[in-house]
mmJSON file of the N, C-alpha and C atoms, coordinates in Angstrom:
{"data_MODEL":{"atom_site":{
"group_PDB":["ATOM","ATOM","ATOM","ATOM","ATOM","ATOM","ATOM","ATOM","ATOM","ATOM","ATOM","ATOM","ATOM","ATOM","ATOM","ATOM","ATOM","ATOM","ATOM","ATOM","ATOM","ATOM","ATOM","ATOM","ATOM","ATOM","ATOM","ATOM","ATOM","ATOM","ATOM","ATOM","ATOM","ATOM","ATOM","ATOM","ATOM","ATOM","ATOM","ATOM","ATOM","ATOM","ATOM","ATOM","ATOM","ATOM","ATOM","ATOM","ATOM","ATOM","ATOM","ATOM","ATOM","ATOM","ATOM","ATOM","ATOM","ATOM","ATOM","ATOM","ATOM","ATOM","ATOM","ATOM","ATOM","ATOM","ATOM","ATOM","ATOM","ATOM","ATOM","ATOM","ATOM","ATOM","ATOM","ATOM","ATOM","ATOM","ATOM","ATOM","ATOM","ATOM","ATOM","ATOM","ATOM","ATOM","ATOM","ATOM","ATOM","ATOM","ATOM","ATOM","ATOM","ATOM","ATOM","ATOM","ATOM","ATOM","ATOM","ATOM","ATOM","ATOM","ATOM","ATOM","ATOM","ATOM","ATOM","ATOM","ATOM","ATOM","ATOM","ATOM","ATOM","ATOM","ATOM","ATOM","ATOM","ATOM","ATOM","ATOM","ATOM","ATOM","ATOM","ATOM","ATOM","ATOM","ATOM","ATOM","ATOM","ATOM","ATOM","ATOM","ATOM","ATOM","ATOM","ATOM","ATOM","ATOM","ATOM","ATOM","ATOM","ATOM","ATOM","ATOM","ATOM","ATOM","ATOM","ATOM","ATOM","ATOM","ATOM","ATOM","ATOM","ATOM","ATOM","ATOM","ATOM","ATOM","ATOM","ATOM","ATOM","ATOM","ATOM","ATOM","ATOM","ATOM","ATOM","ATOM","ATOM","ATOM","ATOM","ATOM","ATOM","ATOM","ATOM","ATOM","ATOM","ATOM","ATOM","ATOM","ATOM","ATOM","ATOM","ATOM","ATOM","ATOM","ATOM","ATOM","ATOM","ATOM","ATOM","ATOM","ATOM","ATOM","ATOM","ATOM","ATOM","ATOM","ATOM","ATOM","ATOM","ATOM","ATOM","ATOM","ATOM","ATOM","ATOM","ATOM","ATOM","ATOM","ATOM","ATOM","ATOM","ATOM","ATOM","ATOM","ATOM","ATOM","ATOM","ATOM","ATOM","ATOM","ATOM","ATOM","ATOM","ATOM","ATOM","ATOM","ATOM","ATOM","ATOM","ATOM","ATOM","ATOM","ATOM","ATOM","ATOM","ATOM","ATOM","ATOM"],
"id":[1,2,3,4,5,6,7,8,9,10,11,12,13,14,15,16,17,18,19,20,21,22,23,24,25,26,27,28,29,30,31,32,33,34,35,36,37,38,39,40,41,42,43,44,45,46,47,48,49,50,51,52,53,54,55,56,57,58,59,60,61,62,63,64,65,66,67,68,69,70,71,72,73,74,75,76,77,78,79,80,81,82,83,84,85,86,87,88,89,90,91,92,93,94,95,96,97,98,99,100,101,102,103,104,105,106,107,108,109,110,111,112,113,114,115,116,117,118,119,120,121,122,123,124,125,126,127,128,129,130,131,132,133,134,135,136,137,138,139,140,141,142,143,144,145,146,147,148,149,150,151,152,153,154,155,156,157,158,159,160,161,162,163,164,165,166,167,168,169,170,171,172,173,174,175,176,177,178,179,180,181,182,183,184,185,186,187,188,189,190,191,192,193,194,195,196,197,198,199,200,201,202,203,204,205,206,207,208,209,210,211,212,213,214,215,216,217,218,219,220,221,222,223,224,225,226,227,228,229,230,231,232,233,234,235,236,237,238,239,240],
"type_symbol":["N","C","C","N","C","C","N","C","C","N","C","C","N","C","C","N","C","C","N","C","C","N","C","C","N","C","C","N","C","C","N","C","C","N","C","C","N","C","C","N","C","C","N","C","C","N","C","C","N","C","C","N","C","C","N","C","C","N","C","C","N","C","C","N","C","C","N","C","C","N","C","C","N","C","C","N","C","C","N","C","C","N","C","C","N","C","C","N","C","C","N","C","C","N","C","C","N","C","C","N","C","C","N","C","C","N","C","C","N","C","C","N","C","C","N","C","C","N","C","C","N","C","C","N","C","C","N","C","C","N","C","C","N","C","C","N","C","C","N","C","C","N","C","C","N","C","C","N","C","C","N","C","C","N","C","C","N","C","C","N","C","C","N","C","C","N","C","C","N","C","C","N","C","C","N","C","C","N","C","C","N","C","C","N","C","C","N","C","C","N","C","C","N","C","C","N","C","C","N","C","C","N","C","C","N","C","C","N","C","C","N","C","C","N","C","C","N","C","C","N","C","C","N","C","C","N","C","C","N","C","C","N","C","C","N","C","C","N","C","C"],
"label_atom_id":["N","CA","C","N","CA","C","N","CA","C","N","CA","C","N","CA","C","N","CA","C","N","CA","C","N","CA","C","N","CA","C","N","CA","C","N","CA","C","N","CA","C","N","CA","C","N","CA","C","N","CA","C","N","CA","C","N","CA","C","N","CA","C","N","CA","C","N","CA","C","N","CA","C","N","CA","C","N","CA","C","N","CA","C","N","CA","C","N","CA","C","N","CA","C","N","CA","C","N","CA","C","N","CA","C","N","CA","C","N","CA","C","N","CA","C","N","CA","C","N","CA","C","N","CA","C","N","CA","C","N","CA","C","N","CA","C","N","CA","C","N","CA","C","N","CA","C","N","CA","C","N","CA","C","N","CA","C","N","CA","C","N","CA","C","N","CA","C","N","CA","C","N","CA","C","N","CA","C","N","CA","C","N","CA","C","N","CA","C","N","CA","C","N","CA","C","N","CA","C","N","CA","C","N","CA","C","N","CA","C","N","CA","C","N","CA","C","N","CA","C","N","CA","C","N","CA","C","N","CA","C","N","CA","C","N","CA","C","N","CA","C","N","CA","C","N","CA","C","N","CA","C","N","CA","C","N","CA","C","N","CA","C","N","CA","C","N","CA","C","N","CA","C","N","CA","C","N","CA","C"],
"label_alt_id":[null,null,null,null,null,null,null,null,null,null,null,null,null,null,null,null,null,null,null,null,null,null,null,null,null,null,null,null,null,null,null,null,null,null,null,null,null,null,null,null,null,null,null,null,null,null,null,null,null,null,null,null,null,null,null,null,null,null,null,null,null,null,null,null,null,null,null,null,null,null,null,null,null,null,null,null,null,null,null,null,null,null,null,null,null,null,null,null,null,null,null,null,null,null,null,null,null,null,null,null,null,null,null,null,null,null,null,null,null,null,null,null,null,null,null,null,null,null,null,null,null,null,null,null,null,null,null,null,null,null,null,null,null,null,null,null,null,null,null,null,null,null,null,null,null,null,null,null,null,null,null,null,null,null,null,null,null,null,null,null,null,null,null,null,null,null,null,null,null,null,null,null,null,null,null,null,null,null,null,null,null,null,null,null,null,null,null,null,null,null,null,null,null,null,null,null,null,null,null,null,null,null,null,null,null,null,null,null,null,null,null,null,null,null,null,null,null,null,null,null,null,null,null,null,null,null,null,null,null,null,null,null,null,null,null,null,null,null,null,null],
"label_comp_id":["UNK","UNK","UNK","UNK","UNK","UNK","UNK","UNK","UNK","UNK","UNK","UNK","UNK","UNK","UNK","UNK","UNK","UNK","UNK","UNK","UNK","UNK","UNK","UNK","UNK","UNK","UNK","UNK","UNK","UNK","UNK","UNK","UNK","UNK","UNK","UNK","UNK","UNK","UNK","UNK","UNK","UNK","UNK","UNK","UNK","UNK","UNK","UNK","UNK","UNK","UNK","UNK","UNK","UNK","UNK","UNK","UNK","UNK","UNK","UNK","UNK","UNK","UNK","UNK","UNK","UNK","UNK","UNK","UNK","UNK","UNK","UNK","UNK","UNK","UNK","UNK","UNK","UNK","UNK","UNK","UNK","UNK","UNK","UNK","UNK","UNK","UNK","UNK","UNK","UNK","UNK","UNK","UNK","UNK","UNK","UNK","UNK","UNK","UNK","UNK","UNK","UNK","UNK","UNK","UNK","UNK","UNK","UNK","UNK","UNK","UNK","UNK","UNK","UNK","UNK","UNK","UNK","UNK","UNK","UNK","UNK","UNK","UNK","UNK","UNK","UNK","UNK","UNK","UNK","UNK","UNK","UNK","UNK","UNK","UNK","UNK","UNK","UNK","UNK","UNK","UNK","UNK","UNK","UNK","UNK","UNK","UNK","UNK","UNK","UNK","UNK","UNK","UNK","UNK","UNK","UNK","UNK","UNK","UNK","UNK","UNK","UNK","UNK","UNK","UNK","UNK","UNK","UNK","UNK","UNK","UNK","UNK","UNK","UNK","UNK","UNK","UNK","UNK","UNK","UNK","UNK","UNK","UNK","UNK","UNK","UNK","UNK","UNK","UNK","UNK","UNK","UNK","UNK","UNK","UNK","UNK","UNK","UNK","UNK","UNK","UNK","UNK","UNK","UNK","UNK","UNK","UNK","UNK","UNK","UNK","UNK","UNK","UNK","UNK","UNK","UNK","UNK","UNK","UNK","UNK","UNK","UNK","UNK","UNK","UNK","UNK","UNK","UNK","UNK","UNK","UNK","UNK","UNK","UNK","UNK","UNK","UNK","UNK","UNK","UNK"],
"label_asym_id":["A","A","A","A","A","A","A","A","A","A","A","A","A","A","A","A","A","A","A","A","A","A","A","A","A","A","A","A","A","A","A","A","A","A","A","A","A","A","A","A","A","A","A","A","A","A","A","A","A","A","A","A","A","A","A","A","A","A","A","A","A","A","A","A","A","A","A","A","A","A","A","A","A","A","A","A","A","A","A","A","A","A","A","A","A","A","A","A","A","A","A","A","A","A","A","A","A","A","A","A","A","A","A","A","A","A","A","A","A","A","A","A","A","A","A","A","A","A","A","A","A","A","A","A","A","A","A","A","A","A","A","A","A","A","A","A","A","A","A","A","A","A","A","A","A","A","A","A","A","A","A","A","A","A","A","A","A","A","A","A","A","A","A","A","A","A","A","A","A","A","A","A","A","A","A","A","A","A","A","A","A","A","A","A","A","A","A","A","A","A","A","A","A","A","A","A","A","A","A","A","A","A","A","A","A","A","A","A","A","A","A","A","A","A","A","A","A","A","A","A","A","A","A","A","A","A","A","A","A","A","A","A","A","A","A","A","A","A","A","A"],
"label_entity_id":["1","1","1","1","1","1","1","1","1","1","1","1","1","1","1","1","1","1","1","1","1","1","1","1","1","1","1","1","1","1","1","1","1","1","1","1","1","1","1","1","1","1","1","1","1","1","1","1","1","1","1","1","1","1","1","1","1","1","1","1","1","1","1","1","1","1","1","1","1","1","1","1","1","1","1","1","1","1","1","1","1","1","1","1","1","1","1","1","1","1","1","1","1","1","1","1","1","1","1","1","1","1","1","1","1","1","1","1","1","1","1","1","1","1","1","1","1","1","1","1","1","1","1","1","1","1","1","1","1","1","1","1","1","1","1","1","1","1","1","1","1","1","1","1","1","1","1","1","1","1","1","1","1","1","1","1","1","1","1","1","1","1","1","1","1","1","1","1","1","1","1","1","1","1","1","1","1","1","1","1","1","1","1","1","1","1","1","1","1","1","1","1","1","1","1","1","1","1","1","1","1","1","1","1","1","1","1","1","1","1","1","1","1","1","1","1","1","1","1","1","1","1","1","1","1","1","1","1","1","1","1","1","1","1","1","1","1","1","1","1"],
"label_seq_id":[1,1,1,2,2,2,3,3,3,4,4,4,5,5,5,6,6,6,7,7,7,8,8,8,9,9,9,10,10,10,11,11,11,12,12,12,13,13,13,14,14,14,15,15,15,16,16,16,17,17,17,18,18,18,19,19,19,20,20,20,21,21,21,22,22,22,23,23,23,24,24,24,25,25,25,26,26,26,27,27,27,28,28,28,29,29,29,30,30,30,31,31,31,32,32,32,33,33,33,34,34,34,35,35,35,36,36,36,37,37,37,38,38,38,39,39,39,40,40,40,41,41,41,42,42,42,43,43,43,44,44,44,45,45,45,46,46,46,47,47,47,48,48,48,49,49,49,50,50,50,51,51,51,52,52,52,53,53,53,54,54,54,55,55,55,56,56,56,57,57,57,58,58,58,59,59,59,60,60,60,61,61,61,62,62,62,63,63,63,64,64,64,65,65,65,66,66,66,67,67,67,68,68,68,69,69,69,70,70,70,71,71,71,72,72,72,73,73,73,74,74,74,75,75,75,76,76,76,77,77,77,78,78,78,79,79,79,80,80,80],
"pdbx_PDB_ins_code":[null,null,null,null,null,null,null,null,null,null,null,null,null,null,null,null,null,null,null,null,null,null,null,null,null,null,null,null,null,null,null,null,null,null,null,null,null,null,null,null,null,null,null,null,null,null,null,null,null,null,null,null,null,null,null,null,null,null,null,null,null,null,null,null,null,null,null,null,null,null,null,null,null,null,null,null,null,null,null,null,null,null,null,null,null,null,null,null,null,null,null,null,null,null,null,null,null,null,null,null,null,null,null,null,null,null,null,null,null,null,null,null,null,null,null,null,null,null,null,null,null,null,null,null,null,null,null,null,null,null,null,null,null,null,null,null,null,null,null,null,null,null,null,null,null,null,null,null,null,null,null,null,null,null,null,null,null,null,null,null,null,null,null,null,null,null,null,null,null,null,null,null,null,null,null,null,null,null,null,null,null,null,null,null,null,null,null,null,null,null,null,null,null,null,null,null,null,null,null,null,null,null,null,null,null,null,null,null,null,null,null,null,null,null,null,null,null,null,null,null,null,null,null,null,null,null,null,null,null,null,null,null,null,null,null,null,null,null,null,null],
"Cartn_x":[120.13,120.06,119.501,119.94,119.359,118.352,117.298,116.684,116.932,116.371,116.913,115.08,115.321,113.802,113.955,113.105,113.109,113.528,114.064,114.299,113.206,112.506,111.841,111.071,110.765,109.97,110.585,109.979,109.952,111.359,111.693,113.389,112.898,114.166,113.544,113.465,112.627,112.388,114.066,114.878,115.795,117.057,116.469,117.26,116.146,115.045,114.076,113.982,114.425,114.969,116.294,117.379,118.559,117.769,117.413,117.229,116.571,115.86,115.099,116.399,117.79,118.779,118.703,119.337,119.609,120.927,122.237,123.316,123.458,124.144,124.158,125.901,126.086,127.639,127.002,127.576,127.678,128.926,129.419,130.162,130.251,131.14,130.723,131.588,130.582,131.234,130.897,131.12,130.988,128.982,129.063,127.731,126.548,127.337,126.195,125.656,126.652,126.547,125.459,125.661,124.52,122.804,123.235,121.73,121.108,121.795,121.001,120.397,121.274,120.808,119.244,119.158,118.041,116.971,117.156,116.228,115.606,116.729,116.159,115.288,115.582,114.59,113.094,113.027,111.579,111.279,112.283,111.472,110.832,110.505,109.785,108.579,107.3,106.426,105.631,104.384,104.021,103.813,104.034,104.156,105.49,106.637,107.73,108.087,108.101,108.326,108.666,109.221,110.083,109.45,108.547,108.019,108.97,108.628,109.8,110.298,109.882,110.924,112.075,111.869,113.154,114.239,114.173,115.414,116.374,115.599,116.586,117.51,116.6,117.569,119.092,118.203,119.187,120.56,120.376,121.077,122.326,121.574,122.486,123.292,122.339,123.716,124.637,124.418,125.524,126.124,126.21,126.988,127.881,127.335,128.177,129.075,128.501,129.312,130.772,130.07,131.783,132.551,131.924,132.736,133.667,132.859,133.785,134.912,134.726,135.741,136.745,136.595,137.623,139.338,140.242,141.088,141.72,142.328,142.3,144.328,144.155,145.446,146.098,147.331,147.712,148.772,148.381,148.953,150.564,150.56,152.183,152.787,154.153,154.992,155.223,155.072,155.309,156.716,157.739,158.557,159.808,159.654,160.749,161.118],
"Cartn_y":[16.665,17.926,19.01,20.368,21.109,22.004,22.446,23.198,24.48,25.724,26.725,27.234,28.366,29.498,29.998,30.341,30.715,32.317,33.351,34.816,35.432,36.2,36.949,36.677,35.415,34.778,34.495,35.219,34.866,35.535,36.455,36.734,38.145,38.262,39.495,40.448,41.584,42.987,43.633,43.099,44.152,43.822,42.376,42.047,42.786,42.773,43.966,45.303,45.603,47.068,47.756,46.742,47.049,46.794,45.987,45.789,47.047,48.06,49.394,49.928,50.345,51.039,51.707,53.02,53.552,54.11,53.702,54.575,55.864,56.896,58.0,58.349,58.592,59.317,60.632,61.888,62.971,63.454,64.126,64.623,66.404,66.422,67.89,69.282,70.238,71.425,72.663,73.997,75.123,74.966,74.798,74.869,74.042,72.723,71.766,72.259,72.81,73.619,74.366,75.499,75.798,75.896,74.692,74.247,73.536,72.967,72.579,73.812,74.543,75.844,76.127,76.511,77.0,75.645,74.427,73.706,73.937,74.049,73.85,75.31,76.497,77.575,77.268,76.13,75.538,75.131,74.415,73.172,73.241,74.913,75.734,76.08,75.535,75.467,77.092,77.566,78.447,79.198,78.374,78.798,78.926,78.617,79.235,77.503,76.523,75.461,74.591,73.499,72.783,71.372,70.987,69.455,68.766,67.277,66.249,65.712,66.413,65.793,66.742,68.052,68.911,68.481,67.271,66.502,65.804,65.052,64.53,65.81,66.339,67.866,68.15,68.815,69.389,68.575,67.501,65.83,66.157,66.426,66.667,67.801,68.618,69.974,69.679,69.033,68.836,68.598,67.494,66.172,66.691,67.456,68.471,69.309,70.17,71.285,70.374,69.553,68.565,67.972,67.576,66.868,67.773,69.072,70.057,70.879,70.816,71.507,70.536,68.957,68.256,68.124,68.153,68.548,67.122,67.288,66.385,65.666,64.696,64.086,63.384,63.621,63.057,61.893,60.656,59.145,59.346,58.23,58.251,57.647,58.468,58.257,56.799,55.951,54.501,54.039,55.222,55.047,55.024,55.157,55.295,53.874],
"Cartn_z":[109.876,109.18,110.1,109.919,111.063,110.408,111.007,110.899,110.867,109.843,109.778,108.945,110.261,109.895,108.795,107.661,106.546,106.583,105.096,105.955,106.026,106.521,106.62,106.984,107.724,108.52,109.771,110.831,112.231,113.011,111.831,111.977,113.402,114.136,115.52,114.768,116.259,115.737,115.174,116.193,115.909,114.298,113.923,112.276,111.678,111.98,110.524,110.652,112.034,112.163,111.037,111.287,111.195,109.264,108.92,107.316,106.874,107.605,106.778,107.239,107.83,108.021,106.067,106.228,104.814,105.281,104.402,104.825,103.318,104.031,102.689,103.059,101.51,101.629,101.222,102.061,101.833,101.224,99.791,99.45,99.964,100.759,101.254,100.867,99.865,99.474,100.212,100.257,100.633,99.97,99.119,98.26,98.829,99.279,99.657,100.955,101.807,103.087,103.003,101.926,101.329,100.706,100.339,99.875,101.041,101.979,103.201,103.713,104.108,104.923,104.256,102.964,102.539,102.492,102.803,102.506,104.527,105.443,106.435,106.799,106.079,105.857,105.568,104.403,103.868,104.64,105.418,106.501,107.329,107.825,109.024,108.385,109.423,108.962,108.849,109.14,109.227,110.774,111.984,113.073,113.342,112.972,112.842,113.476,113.814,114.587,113.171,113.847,112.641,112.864,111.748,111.616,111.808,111.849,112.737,111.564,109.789,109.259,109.135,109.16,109.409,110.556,111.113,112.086,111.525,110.285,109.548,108.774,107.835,107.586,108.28,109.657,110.705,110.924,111.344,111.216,109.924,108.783,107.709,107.459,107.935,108.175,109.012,109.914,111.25,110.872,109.845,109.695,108.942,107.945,107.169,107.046,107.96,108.349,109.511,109.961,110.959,110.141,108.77,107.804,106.808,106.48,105.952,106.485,108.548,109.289,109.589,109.332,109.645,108.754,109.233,108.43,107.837,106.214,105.703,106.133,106.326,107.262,105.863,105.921,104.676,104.731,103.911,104.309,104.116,105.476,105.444,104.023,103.783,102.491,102.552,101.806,101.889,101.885,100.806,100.126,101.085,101.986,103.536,103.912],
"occupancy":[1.0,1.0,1.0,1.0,1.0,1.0,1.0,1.0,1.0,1.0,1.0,1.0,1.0,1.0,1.0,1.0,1.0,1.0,1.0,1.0,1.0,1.0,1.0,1.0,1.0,1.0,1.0,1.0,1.0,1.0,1.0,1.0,1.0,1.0,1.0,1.0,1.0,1.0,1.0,1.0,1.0,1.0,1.0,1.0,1.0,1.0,1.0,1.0,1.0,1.0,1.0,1.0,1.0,1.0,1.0,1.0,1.0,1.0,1.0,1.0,1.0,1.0,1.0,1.0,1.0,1.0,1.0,1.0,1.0,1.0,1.0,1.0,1.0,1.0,1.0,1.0,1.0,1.0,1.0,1.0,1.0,1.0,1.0,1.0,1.0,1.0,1.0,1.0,1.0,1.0,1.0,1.0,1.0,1.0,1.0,1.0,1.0,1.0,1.0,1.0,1.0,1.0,1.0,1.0,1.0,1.0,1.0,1.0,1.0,1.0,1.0,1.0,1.0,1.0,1.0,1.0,1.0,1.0,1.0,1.0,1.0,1.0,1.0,1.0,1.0,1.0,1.0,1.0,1.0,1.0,1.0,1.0,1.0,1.0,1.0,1.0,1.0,1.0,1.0,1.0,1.0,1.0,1.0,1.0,1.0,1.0,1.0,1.0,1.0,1.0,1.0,1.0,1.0,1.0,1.0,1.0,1.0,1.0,1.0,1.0,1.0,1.0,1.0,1.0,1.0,1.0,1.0,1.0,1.0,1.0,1.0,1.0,1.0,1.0,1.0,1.0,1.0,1.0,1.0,1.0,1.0,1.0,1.0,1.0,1.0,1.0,1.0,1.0,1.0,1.0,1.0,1.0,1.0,1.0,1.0,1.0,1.0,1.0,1.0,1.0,1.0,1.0,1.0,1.0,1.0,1.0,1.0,1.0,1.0,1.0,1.0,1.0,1.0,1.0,1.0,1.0,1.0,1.0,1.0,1.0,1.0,1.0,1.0,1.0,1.0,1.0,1.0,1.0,1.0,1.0,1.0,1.0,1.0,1.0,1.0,1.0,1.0,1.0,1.0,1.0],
"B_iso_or_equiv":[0.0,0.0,0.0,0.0,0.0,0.0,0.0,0.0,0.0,0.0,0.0,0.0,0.0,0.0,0.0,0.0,0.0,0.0,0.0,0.0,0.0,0.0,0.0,0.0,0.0,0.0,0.0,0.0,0.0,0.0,0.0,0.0,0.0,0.0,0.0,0.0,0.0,0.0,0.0,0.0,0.0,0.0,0.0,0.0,0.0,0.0,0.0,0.0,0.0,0.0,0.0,0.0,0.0,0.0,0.0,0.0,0.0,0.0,0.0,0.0,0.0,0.0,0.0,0.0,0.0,0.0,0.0,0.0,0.0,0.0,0.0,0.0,0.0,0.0,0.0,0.0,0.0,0.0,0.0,0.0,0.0,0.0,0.0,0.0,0.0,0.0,0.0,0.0,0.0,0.0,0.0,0.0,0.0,0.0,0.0,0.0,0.0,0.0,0.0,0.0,0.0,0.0,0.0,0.0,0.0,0.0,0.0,0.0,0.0,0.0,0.0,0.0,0.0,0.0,0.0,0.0,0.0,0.0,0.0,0.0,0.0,0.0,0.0,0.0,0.0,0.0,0.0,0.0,0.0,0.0,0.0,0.0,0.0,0.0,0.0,0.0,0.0,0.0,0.0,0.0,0.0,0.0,0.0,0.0,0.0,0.0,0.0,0.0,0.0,0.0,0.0,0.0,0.0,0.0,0.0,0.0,0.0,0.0,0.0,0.0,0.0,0.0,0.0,0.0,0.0,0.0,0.0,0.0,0.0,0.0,0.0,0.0,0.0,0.0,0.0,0.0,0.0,0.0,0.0,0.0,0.0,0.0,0.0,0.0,0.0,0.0,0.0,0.0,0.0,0.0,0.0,0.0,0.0,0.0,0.0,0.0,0.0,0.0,0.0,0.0,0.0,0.0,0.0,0.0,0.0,0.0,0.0,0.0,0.0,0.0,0.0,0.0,0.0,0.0,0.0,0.0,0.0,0.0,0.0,0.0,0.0,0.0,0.0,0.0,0.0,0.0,0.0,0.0,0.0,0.0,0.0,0.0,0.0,0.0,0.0,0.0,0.0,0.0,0.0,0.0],
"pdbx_formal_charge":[null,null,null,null,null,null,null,null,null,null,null,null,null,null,null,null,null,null,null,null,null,null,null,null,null,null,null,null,null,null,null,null,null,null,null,null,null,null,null,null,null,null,null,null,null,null,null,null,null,null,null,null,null,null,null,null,null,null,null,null,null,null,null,null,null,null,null,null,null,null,null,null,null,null,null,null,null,null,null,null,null,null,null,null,null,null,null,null,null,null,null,null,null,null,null,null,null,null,null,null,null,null,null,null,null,null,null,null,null,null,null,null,null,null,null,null,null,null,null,null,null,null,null,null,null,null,null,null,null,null,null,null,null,null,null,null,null,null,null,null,null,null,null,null,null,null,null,null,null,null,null,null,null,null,null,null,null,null,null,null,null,null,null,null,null,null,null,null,null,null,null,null,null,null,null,null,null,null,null,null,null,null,null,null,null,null,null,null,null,null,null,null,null,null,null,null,null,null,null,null,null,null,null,null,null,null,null,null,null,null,null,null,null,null,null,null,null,null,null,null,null,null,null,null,null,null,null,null,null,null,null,null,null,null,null,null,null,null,null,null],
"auth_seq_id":[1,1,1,2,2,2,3,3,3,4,4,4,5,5,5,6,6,6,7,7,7,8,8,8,9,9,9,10,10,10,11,11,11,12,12,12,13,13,13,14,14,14,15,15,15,16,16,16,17,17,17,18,18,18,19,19,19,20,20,20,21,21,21,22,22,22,23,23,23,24,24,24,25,25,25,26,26,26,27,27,27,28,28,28,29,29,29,30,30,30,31,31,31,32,32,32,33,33,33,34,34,34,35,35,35,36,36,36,37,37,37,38,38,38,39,39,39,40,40,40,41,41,41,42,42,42,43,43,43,44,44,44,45,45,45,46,46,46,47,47,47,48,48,48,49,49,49,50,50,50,51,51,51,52,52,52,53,53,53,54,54,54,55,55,55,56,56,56,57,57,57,58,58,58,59,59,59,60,60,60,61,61,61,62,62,62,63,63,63,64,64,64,65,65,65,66,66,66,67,67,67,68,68,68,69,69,69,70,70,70,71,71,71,72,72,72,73,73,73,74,74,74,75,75,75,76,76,76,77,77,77,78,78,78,79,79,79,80,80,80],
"auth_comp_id":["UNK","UNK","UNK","UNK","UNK","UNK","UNK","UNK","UNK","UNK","UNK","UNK","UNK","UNK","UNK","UNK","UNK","UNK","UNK","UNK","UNK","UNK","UNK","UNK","UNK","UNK","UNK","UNK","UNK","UNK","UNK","UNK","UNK","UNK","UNK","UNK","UNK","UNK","UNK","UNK","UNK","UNK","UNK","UNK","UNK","UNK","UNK","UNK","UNK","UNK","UNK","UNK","UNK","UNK","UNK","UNK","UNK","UNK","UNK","UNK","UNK","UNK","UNK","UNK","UNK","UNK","UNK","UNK","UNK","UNK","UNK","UNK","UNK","UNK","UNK","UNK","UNK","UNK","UNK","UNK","UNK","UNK","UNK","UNK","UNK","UNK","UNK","UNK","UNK","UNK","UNK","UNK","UNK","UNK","UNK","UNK","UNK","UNK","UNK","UNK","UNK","UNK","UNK","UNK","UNK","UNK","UNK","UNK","UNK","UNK","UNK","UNK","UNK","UNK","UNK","UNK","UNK","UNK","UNK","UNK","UNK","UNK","UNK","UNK","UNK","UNK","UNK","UNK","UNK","UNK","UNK","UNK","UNK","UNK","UNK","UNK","UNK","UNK","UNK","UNK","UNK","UNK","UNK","UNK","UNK","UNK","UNK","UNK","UNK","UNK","UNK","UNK","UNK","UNK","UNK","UNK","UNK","UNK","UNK","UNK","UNK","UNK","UNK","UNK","UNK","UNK","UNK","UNK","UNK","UNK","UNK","UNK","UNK","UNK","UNK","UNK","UNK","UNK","UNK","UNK","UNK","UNK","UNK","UNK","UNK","UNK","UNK","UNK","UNK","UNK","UNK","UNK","UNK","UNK","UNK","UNK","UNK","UNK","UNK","UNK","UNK","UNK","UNK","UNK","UNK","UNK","UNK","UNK","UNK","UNK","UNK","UNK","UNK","UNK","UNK","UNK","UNK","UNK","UNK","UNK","UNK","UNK","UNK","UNK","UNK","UNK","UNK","UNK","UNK","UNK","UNK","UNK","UNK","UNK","UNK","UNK","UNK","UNK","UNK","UNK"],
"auth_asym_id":["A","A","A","A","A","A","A","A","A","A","A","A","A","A","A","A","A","A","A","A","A","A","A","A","A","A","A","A","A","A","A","A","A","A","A","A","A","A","A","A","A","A","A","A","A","A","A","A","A","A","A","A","A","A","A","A","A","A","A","A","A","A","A","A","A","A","A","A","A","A","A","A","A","A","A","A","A","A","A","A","A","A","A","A","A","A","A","A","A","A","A","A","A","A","A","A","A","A","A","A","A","A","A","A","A","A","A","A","A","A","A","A","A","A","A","A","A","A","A","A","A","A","A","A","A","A","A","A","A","A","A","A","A","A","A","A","A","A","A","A","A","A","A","A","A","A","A","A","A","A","A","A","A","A","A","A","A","A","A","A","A","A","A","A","A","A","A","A","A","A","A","A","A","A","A","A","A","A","A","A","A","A","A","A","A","A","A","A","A","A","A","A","A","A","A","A","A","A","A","A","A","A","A","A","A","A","A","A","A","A","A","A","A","A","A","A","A","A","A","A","A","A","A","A","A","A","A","A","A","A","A","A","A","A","A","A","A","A","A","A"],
"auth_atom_id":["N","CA","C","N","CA","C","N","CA","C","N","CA","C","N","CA","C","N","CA","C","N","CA","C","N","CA","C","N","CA","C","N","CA","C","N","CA","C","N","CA","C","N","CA","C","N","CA","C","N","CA","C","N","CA","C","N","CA","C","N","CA","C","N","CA","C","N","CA","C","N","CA","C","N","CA","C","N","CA","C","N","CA","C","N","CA","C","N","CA","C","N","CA","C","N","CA","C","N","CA","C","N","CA","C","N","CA","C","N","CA","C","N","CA","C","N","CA","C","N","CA","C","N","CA","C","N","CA","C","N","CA","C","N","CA","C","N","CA","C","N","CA","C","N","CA","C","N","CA","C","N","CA","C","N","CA","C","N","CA","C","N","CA","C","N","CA","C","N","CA","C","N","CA","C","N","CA","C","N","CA","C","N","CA","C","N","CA","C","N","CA","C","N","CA","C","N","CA","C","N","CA","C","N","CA","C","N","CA","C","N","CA","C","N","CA","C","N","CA","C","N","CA","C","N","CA","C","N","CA","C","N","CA","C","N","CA","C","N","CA","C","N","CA","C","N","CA","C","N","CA","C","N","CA","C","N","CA","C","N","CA","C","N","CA","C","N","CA","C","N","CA","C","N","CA","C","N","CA","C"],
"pdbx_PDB_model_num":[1,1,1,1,1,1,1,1,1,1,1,1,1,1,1,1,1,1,1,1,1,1,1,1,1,1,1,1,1,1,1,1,1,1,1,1,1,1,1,1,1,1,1,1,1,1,1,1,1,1,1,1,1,1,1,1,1,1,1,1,1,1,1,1,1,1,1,1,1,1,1,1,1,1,1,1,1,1,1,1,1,1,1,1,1,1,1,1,1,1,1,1,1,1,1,1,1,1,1,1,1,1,1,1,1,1,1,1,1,1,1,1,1,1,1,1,1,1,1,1,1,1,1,1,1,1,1,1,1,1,1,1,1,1,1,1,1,1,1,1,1,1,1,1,1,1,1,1,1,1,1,1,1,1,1,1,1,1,1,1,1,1,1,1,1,1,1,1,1,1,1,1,1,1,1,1,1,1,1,1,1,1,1,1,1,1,1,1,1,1,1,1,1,1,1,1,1,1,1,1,1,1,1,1,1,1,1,1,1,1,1,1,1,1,1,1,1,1,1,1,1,1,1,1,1,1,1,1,1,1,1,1,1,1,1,1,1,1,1,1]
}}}
């Protein structure tokens, strides 16, 4: 019979890395574009410099604004 390490015991850094991973779907409108913008406005502190959680933010506008300029490709007709 073989031996097998229990989970979460003794497992590497990089399987308990990958287990805190969070994936997000962004649905992206003109609006959501939007409401980022003004959240990354909040996100500036009082010296005008942007705390290191305004990266994730920023991260999300990017992601956004590339996902709303990409153009939508439309599936080939099957019926051919």
């Amino acid at each position: 019979m073989a031996r097998t390490k229990p989970v979460g015991k003794g497992s590497s850094s990089k399987r308990q890395a990958d287990s805190r991973q969070i994936k997000l779907t962004l649905y992206v409108t003109p609006k959501t574009i939007e409401n980022l913008e003004r959240l990354r406005l909040k996100a500036l502190d009082r010296n005008g410099k942007r705390p290191a959680k305004s990266t994730l933010i920023e991260s999300l506008i990017n992601r956004a604004m590339a996902a709303h300029k990409e153009e939508k490709i439309p599936y080939p007709d099957k019926r051919r």
